[in-house]
Backbone as XML, in Angstrom:
<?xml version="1.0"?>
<chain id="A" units="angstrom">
  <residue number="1" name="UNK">
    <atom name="N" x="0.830" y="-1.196" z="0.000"/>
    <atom name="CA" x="0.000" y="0.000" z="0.000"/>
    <atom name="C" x="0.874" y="1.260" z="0.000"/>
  </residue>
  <residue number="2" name="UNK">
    <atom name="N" x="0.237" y="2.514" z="-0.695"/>
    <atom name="CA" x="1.061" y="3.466" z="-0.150"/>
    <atom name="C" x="0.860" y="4.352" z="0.735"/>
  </residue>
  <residue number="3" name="UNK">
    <atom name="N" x="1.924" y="4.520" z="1.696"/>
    <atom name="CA" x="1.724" y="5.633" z="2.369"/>
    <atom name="C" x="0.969" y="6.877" z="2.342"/>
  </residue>
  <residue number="4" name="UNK">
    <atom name="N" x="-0.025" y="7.359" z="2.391"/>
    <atom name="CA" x="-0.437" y="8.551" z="1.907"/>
    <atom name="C" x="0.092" y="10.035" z="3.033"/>
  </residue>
  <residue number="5" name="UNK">
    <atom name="N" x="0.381" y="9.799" z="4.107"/>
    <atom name="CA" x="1.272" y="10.547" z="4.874"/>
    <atom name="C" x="2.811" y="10.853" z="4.282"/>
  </residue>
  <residue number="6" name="UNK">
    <atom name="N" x="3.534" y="10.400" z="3.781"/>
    <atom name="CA" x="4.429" y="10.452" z="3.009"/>
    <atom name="C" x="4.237" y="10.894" z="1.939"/>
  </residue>
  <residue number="7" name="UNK">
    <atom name="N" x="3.440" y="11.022" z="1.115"/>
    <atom name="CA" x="3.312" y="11.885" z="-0.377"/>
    <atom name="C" x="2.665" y="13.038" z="0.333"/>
  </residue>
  <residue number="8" name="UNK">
    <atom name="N" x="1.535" y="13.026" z="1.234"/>
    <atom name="CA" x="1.140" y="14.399" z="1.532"/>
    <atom name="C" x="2.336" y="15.254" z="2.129"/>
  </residue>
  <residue number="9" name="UNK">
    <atom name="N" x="2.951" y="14.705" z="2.766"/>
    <atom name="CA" x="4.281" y="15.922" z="3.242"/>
    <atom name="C" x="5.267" y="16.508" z="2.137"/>
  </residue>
  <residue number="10" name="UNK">
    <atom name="N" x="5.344" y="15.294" z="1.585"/>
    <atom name="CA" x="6.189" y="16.020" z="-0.120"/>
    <atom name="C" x="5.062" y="16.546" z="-0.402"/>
  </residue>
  <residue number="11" name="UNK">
    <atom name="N" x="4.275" y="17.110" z="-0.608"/>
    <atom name="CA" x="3.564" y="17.625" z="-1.679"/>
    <atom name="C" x="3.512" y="18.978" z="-0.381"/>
  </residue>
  <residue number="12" name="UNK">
    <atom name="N" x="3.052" y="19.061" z="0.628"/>
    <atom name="CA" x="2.773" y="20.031" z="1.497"/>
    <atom name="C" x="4.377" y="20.932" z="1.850"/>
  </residue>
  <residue number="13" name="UNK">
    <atom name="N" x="5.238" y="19.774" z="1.946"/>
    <atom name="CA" x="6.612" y="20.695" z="2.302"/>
    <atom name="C" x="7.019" y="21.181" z="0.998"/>
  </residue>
  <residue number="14" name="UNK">
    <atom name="N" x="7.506" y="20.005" z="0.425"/>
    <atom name="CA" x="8.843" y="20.297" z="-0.626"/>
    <atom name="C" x="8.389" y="20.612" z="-2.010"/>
  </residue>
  <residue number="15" name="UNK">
    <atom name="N" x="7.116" y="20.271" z="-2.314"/>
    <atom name="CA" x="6.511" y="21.260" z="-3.670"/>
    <atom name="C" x="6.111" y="22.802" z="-3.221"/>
  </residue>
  <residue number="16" name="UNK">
    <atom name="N" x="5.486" y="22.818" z="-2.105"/>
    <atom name="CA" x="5.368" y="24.346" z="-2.269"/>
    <atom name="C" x="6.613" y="24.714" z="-1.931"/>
  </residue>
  <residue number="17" name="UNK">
    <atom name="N" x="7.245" y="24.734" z="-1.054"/>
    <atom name="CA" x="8.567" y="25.296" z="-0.511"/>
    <atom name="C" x="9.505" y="25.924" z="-1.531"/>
  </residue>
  <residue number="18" name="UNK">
    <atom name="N" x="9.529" y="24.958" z="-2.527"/>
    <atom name="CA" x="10.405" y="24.637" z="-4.281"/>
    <atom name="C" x="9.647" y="25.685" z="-4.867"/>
  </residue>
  <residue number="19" name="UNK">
    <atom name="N" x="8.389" y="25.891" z="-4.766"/>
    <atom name="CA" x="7.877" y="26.816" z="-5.812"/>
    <atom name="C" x="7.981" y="27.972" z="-5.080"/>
  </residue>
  <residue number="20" name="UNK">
    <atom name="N" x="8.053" y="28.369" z="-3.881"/>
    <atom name="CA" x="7.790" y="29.726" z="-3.223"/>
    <atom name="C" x="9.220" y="29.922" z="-3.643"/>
  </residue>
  <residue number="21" name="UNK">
    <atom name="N" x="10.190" y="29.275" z="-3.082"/>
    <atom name="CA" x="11.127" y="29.629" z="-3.594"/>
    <atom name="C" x="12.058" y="30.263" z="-5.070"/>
  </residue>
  <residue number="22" name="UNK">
    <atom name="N" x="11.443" y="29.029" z="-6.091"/>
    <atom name="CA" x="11.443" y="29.979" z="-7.186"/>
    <atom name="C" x="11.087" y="31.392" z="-7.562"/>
  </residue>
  <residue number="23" name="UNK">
    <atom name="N" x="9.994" y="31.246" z="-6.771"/>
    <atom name="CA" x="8.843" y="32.407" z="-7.299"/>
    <atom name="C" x="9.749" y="33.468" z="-6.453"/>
  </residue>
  <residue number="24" name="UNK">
    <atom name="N" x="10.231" y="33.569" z="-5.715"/>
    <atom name="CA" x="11.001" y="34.010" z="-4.699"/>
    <atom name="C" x="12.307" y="34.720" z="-5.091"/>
  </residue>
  <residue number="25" name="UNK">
    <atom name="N" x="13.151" y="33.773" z="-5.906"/>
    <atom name="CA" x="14.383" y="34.023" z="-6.744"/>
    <atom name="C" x="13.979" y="35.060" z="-8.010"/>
  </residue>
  <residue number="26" name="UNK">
    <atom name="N" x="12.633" y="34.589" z="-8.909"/>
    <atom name="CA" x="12.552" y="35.554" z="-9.885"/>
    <atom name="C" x="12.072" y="36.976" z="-9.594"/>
  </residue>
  <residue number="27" name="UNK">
    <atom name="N" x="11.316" y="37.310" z="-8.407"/>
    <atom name="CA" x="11.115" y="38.813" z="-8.042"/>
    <atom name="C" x="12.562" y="39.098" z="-8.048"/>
  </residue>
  <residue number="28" name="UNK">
    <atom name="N" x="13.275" y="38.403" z="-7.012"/>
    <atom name="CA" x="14.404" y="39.559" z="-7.099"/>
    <atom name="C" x="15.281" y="39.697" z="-8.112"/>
  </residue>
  <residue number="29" name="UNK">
    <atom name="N" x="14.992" y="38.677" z="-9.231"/>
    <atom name="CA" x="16.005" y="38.405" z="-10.226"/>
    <atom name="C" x="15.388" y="40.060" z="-11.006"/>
  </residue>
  <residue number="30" name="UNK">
    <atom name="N" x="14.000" y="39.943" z="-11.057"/>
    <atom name="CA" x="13.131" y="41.128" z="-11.730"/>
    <atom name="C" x="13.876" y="42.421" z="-11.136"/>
  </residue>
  <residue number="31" name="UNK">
    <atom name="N" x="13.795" y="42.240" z="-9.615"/>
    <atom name="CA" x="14.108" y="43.607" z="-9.409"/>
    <atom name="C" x="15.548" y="44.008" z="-9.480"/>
  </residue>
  <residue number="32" name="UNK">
    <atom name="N" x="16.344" y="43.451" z="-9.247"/>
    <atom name="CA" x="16.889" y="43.729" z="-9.574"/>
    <atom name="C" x="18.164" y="44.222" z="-11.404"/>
  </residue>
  <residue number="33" name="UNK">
    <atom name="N" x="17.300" y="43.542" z="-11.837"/>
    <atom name="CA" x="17.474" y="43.734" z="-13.583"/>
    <atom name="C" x="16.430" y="44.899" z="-13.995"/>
  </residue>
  <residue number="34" name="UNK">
    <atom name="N" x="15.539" y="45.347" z="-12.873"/>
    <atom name="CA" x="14.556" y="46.960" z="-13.338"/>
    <atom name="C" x="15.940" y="48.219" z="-12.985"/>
  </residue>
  <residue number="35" name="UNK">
    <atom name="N" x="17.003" y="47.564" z="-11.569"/>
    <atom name="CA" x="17.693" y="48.485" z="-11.074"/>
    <atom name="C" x="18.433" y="48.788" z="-12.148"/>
  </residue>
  <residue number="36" name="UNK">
    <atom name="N" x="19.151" y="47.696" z="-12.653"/>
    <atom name="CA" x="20.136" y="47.850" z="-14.098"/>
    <atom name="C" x="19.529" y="48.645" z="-14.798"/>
  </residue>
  <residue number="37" name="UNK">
    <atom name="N" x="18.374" y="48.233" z="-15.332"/>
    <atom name="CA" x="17.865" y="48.768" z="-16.783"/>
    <atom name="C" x="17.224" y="50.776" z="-16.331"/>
  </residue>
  <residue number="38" name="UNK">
    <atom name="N" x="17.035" y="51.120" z="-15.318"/>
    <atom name="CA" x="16.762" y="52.474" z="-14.778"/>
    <atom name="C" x="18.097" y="53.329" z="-15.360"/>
  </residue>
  <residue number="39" name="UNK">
    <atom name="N" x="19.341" y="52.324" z="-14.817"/>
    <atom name="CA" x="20.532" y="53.764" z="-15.491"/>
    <atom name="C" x="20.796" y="53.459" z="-17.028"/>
  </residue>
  <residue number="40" name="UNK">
    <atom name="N" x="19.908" y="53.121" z="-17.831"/>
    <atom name="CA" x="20.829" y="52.823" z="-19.078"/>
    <atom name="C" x="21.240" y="53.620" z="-19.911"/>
  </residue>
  <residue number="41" name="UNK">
    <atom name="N" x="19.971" y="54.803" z="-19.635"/>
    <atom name="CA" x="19.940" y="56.110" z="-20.467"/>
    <atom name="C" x="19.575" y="57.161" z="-19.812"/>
  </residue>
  <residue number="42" name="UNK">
    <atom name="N" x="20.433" y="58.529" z="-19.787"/>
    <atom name="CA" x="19.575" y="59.735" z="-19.563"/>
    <atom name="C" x="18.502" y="59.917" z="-19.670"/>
  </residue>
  <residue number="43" name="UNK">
    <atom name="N" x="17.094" y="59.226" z="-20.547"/>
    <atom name="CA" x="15.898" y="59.494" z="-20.664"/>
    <atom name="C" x="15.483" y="58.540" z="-19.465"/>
  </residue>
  <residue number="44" name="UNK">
    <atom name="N" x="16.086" y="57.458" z="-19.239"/>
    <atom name="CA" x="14.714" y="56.330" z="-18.271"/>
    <atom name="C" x="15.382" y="56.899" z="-16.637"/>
  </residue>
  <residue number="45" name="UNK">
    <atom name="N" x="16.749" y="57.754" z="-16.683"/>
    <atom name="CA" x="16.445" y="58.232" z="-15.317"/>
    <atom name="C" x="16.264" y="59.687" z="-14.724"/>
  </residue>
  <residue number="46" name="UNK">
    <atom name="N" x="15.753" y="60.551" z="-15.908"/>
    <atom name="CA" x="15.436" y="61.641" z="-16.220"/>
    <atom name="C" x="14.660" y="62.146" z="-14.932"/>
  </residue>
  <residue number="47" name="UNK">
    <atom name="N" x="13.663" y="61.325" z="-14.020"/>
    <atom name="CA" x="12.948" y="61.714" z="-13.463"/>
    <atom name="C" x="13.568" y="62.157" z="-12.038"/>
  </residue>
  <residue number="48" name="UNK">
    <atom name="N" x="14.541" y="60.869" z="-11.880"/>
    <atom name="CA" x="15.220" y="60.784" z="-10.651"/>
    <atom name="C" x="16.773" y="62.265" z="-10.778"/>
  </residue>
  <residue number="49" name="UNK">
    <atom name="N" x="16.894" y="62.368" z="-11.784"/>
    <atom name="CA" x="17.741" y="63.241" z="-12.108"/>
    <atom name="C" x="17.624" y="64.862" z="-12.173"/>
  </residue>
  <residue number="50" name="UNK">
    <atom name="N" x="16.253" y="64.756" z="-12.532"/>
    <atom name="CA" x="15.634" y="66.340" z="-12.826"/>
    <atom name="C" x="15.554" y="66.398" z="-11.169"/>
  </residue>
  <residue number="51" name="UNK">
    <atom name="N" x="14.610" y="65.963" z="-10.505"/>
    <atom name="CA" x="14.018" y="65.960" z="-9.485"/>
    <atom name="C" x="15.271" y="66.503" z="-8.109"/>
  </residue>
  <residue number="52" name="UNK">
    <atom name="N" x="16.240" y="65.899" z="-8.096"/>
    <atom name="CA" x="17.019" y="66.019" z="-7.144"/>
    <atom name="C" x="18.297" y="66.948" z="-7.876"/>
  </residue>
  <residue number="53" name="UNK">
    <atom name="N" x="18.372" y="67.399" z="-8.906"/>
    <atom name="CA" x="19.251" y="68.304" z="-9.696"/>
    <atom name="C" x="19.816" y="68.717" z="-8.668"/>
  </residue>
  <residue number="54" name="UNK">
    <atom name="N" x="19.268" y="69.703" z="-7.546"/>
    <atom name="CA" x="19.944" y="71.011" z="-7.254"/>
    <atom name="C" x="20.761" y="70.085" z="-6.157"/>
  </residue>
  <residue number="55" name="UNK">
    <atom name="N" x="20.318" y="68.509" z="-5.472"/>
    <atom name="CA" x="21.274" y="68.473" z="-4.078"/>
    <atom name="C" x="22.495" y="67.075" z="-4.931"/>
  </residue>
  <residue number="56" name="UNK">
    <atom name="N" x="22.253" y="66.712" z="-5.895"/>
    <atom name="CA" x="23.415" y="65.943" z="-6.549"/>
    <atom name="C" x="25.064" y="66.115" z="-6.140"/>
  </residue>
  <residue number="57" name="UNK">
    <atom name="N" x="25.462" y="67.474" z="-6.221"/>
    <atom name="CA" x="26.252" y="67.973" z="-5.785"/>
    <atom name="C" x="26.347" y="67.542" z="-4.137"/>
  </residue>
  <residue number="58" name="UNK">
    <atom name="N" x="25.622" y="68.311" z="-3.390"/>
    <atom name="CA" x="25.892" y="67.872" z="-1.951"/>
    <atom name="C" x="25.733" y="66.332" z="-1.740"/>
  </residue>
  <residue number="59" name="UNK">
    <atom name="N" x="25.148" y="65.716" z="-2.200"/>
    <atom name="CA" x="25.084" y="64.068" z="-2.301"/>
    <atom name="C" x="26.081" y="63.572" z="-2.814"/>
  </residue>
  <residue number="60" name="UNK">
    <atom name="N" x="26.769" y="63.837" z="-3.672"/>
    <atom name="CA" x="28.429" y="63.370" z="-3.750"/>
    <atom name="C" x="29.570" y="63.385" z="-3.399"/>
  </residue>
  <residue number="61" name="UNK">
    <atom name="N" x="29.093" y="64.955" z="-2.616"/>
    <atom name="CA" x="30.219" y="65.812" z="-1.787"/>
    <atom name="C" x="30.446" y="64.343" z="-0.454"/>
  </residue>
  <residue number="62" name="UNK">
    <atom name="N" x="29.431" y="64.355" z="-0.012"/>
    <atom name="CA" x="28.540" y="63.690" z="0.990"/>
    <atom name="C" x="29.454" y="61.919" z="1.188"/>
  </residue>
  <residue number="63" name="UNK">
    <atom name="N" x="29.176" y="61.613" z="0.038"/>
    <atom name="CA" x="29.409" y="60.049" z="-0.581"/>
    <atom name="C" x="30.698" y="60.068" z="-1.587"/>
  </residue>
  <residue number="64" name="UNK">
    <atom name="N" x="31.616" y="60.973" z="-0.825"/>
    <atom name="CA" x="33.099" y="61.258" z="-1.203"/>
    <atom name="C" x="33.457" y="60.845" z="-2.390"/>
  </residue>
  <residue number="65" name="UNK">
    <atom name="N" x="32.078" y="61.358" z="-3.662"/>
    <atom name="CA" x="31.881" y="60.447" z="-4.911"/>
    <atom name="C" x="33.227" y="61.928" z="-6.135"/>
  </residue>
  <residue number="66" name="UNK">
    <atom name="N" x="33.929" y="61.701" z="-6.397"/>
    <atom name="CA" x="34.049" y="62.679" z="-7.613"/>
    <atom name="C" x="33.147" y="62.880" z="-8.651"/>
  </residue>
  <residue number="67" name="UNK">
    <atom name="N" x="32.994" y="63.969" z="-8.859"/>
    <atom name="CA" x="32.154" y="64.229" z="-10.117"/>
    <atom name="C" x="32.919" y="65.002" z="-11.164"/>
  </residue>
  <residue number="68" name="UNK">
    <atom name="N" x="34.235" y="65.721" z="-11.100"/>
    <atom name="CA" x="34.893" y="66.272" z="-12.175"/>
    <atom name="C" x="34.735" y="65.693" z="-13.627"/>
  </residue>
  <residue number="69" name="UNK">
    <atom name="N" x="34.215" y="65.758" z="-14.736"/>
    <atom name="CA" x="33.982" y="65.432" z="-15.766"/>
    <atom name="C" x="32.941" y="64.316" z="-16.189"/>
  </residue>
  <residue number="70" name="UNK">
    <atom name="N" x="32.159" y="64.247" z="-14.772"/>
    <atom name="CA" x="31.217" y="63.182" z="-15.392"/>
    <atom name="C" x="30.072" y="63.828" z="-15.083"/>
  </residue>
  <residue number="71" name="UNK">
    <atom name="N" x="29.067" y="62.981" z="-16.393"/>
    <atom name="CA" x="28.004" y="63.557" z="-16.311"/>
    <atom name="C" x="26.821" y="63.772" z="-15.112"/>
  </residue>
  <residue number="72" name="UNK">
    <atom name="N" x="25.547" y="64.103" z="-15.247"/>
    <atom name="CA" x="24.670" y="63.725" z="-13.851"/>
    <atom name="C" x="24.202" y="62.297" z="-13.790"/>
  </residue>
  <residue number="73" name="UNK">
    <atom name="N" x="24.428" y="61.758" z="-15.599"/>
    <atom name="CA" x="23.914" y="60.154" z="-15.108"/>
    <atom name="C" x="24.866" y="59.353" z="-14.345"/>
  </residue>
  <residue number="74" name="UNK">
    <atom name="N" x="25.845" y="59.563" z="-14.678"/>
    <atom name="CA" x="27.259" y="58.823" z="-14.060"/>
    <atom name="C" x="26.935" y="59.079" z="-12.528"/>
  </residue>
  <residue number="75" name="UNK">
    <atom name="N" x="26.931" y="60.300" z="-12.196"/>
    <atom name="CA" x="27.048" y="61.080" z="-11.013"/>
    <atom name="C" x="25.561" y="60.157" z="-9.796"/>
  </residue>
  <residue number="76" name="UNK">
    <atom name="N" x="24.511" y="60.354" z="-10.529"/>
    <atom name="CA" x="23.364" y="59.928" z="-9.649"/>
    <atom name="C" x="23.737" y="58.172" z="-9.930"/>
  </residue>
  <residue number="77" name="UNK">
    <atom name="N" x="24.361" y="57.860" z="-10.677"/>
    <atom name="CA" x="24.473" y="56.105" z="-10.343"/>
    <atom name="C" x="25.341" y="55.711" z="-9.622"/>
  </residue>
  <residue number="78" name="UNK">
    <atom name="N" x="26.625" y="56.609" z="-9.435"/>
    <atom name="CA" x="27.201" y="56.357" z="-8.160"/>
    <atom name="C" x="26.822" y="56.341" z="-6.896"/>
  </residue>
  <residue number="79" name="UNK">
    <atom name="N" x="25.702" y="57.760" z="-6.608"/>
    <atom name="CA" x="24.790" y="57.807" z="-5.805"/>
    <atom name="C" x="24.146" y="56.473" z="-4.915"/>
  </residue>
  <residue number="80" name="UNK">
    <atom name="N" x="23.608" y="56.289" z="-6.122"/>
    <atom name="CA" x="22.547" y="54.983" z="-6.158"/>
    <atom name="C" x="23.324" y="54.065" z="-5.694"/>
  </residue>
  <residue number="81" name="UNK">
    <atom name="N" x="24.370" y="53.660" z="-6.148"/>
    <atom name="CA" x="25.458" y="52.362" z="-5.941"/>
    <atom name="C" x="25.576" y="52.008" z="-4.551"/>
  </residue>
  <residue number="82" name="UNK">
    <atom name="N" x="25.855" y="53.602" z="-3.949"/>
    <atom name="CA" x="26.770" y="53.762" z="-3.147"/>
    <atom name="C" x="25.698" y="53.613" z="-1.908"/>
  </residue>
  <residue number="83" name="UNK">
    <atom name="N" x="24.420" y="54.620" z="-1.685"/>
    <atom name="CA" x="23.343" y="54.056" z="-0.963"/>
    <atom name="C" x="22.812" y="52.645" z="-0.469"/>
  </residue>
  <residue number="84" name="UNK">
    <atom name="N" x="22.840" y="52.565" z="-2.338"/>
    <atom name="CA" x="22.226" y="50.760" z="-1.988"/>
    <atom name="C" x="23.135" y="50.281" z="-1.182"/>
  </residue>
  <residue number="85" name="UNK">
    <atom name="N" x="24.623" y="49.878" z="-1.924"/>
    <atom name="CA" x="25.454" y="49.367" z="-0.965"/>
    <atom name="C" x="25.118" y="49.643" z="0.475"/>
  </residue>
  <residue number="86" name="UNK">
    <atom name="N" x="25.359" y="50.614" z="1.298"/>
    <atom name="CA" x="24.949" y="50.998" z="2.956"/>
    <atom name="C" x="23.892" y="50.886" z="3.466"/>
  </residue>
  <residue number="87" name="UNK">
    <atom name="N" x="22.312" y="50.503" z="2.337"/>
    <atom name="CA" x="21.262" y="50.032" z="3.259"/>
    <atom name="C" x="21.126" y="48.529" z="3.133"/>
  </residue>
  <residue number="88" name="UNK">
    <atom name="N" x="22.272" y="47.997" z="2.472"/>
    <atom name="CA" x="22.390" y="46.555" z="2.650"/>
    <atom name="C" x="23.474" y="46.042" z="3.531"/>
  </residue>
  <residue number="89" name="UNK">
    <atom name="N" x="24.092" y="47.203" z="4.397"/>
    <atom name="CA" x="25.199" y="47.232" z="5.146"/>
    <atom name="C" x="26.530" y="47.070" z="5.047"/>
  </residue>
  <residue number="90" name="UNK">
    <atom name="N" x="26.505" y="46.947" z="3.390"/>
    <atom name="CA" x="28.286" y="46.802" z="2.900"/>
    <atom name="C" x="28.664" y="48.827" z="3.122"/>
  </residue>
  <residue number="91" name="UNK">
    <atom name="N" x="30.369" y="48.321" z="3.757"/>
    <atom name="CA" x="30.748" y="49.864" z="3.417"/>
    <atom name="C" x="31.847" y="49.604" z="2.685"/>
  </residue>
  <residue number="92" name="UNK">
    <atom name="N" x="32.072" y="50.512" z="2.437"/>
    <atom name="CA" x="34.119" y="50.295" z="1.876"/>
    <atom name="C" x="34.758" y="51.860" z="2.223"/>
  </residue>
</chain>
């Protein structure tokens, strides 16, 4: 005979578990490939760029970022880099 306690726990643990998990891996795979694709061009981060124009400057000053010859996209993705990094607790 078969066990039916034994297939119900595989099916209750290790199929959903397997799928939450997947499902789990591709959000962040998503979100993080939206983070990439935000700096690709001056137009898709136009918003984040216009918006904070005037403190860019003090935000790099800030995040001991150089900005001598680079643009504001360069400039706000270091930003970004450099944030993310510290609310995920890496410093350097």
């Amino acid at each position: 005979m078969i066990d039916k306690k034994r297939r119900s726990f595989f099916n209750e643990f290790f199929v959903k578990n397997t799928v939450r998990f997947v499902a789990d891996t591709y959000d962040s795979y998503k979100k993080a490939k939206g983070d990439l694709e935000y700096f690709e061009s001056y137009e898709s981060a136009y918003t984040l760029i216009a918006e904070n124009l005037p403190f860019i400057e003090d935000e790099a000053k800030r995040l001991n970022i150089e900005t001598d010859g680079k643009s504001s996209l360069e400039i706000v993705k270091e930003i970004y880099d450099k944030n993310k990094d510290f609310m995920a607790g890496k410093t350097s």
